[in-house]
C-alpha positions in Angstrom: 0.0 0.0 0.0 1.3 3.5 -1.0 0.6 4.9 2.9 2.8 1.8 4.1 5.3 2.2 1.9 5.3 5.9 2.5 5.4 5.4 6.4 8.3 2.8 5.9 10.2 5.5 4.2 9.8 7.7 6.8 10.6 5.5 9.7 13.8 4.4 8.0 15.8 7.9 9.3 17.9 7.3 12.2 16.1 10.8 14.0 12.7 9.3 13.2 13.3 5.8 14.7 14.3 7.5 18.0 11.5 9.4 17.9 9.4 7.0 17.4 11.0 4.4 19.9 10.8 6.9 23.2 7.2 8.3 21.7 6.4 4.6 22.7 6.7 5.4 26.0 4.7 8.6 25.9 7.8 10.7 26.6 7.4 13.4 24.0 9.7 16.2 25.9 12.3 13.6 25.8 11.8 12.2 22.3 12.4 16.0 21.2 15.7 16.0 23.2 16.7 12.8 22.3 15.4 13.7 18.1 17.9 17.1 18.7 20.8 15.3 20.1 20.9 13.3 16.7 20.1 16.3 14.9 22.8 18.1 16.7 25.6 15.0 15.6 24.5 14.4 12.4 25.0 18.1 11.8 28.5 18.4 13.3 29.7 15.0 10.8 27.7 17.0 8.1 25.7 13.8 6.6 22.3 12.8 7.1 20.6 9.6 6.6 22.3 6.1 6.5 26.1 7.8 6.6 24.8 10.7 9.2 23.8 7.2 11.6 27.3 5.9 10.7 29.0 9.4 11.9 26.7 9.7 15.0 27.5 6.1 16.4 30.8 7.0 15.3 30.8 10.4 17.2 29.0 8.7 20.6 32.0 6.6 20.4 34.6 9.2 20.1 32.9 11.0 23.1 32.6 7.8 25.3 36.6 7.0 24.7 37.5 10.6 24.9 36.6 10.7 28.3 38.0 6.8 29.5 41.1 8.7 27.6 41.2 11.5 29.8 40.7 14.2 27.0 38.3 15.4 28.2 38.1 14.2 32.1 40.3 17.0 33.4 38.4 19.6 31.5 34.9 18.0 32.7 35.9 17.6 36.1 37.1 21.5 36.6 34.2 22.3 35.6 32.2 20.3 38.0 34.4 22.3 40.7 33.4 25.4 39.3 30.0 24.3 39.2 29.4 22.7 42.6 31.2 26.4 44.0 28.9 28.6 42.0 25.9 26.2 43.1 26.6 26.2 47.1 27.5 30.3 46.7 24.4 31.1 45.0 21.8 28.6 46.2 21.6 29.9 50.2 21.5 33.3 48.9 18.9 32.4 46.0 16.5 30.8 48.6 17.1 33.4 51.4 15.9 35.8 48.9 12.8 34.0 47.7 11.8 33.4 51.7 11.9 36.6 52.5 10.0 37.5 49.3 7.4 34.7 49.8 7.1 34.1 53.7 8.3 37.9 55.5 8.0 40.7 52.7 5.4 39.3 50.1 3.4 42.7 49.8 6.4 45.4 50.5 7.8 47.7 48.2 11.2 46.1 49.0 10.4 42.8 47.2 9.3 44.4 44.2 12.4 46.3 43.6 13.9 42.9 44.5 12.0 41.1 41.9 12.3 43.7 39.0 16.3 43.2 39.9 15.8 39.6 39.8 14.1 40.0 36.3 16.6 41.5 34.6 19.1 39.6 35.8 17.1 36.4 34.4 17.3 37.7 31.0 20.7 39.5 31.6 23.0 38.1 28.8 25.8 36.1 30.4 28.9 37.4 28.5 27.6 41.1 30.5 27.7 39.2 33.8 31.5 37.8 32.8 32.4 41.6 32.1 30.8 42.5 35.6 32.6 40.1 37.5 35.9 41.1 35.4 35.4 44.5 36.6 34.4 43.7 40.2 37.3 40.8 40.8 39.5 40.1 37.9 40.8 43.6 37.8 41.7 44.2 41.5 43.3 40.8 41.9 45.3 41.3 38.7 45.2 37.8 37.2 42.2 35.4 36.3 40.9 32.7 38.8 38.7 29.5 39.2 37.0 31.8 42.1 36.3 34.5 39.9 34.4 31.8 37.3 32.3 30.6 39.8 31.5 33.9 41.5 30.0 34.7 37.8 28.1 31.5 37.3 26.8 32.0 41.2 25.4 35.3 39.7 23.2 33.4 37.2 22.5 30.7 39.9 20.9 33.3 42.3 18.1 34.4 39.9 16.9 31.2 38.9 16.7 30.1 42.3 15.2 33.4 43.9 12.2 33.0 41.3 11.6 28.7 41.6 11.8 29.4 45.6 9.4 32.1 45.8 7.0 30.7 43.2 7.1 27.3 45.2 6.0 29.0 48.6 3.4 30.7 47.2 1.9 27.7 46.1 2.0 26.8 49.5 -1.6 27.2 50.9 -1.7 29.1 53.8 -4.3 26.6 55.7 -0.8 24.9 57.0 1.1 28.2 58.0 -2.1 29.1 60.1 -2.2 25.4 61.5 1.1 25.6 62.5 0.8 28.8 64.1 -2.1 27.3 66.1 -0.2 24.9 68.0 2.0 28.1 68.6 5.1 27.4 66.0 7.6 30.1 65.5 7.2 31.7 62.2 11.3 30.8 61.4 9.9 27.0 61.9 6.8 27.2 60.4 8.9 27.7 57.0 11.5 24.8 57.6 9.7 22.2 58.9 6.2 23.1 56.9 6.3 25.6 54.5 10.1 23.9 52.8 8.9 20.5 52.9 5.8 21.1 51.2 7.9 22.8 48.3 10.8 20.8 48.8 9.9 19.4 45.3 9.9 22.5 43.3 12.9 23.9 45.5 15.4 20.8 44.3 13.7 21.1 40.4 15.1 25.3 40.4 18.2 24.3 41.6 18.7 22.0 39.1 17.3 23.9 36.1 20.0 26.5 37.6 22.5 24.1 36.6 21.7 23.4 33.6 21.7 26.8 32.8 25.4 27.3 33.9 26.3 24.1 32.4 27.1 25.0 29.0 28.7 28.7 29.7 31.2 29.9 28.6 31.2 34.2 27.7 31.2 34.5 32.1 34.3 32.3 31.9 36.5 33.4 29.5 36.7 36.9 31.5 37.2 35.4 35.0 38.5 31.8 35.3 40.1 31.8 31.1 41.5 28.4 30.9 44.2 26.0 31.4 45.5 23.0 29.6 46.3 21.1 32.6 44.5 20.0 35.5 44.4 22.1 38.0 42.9 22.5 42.3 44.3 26.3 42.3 41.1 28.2 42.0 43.3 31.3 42.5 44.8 31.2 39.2 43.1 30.3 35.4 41.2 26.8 35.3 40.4 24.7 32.7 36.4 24.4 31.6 35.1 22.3 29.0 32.7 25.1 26.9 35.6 26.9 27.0 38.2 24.6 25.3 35.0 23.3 22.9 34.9 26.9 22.0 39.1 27.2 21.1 38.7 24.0 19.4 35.9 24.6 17.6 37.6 27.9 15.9 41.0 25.5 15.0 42.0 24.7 12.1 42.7 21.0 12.9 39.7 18.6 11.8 40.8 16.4 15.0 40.4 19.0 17.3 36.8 20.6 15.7 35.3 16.7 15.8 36.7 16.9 19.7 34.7 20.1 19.9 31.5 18.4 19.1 32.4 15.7 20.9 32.3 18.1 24.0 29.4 19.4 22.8 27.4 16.0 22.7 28.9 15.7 26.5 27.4 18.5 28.0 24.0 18.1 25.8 24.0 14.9 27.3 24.4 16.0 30.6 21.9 19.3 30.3 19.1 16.3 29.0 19.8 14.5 32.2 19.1 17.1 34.6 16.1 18.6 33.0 14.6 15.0 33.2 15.4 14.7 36.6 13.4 18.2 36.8 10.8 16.9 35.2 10.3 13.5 37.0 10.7 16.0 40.3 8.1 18.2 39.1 5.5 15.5 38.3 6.1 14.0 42.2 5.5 17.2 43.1 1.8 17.8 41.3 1.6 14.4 42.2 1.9 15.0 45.8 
C-alpha cells in the first residue's frame, strides 16, 4: 500500500526511529531532546541519513573513549568544581531571597524592587555578567581565577533560584502556616519544617534547572577563570572548563580538534538532558503530591 510504503520510508531515518521508539513510551519532551541530540551529531559530521547514523554512532563513540582517555576528564571535572562552587555560593542566597519575598515581605515595596532586579538579571545576557565580575574581581586581583568563574556563574544561579523558591512557597496554601501557628510554631519553623517540605519538590527542580543553565557557559568564563590545559585544584589562578576549550577547538584549524569540539558538545547536551529529566520526573512528584 502506497501509505505503508510511505510510512516505511519515513521510519527508515535514524532521527525518526528515535523518535518513534521513546514516543512509545509517551515521553514526548524527551523524544524531542533525544530527536535534537541526533540532529545536533548528524549536523557536526555534516551527513544525514544512512552515513549521518554511521557518523553519529561514530561520534557517541569518540565522546565515550575521549573521556576513558582523559581528553576530556580533566576539563569535565574542573568544571564540576566550578560548578558545585557557583551552586553552594548562589543557592543559600537564592533561597534566602525567595523566603523573604514569599514568607516575611510578600506585599512590600522592598520585594518588588527585588523582583524587577531579579528579572533583569534572568534575562541578563551572560557574557555582560563575565564583564561584571571582570570588573568587580579580575581587575583588582590582577590575574584570572577558578574563584572569579564561579562567583559569575553564582550570579546566574541566584536568579533562577530566587524565582523557583518564591514561586514554590506561594503555592503553599496558607491553611498549614495558620495550622502551625495554632499549635504556637515560631514563624522561622513554620517555614522549615512546613512551608520547605511542602515545596521541597519544586525547590530541588530550580536548583537543578540552575545548573543546567550554567552548564554549558562559557562568555562568564572566558573573562574570570580563562583556561588551562592542565588540570588544576588552584582556584586562584586560570582553570580549565570544557565550553571553553570546545569553543578554542571549535575555531581550530585541525579537523581532529573541531570533531573533539562536538564531541564536548554531545557531552554537556548529554548532561543538560539528564538534569532537566530529573526536573521533570521532580516536578510530576511534586503535582503528584
Amino acid at each position: 500500500m502506497p501509505f505503508l510504503a510511505n510510512y516505511r520510508r519515513v521510519l527508515a531515518t535514524p532521527g525518526a526511529l528515535l523518535f518513534s521508539a521513546t514516543g512509545l513510551v509517551g515521553r514526548l519532551p524527551i523524544s524531542m531532546a533525544g530527536l535534537g541530540i541526533v540532529l545536533l551529531v548528524q549536523a557536526g559530521t555534516g551527513s544525514y541519513g544512512v552515513a549521518g547514523a554511521v557518523s553519529a554512532t561514530y561520534l557517541v563513540a569518540n565522546a565515550a573513549c575521549a573521556i576513558l582517555q582523559g581528553q576530556y576528564l580533566d576539563r569535565w571535572g574542573q568544571r564540576r568544581v566550578l560548578t558545585v562552587l557557583a551552586v553552594v555560593i548562589g543557592t543559600p542566597i537564592g533561597m534566602l531571597a525567595g523566603t523573604y519575598m514569599a514568607e516575611y515581605g510578600r506585599y512590600d515595596r522592598l520585594t518588588s524592587i527585588v523582583r524587577f532586579i531579579n528579572d533583569i538579571l534572568l534575562s541578563a545576557p551572560s557574557i555582560v555578567v563575565g564583564l561584571f565580575i571582570y570588573e568587580v574581581m579580575v581587575a583588582p586581583m590582577g590575574h584570572f581565577s577558578g574563584y572569579a568563574g564561579a562567583v559569575a556563574l553564582a550570579v546566574i544561579v541566584i536568579p533562577v533560584v530566587v524565582r523557583t523558591t518564591e514561586d514554590m512557597l506561594i503555592l503553599v496554601p496558607d491553611t498549614l502556616r495558620e495550622a502551625a501557628a495554632s499549635i504556637g510554631l515560631p514563624r522561622a519553623l513554620m517555614i522549615m519544617r512546613v512551608a520547605y517540605r511542602a515545596a521541597k519538590a519544586g525547590m530541588v527542580t530550580g536548583v537543578l534547572l540552575a545548573v543546567a543553565r550554567i552548564s554549558g557557559e562559557t562568555a562568564p568564563l572566558l573573562f574570570t577563570a580563562l583556561n588551562n590545559q592542565f588540570w588544576s585544584l588552584n582556584l586562584n589562578a586560570p582553570v580549565a572548563s570544557l565550553p571553553v576549550v570546545i569553543f578554542q577547538f571549535a575555531l581550530s584549524p585541525y579537523k581532529d580538534w573541531q570533531k573533539l569540539a562536538w564531541t564536548g558538545a554531545l557531552i554537556i547536551t548529554v548532561t543538560v538532558l539528564a538534569l532537566s529529566i530529573i526536573a521533570r520526573i521532580l516536578a510530576a512528584q511534586r503535582k503528584t503530591s
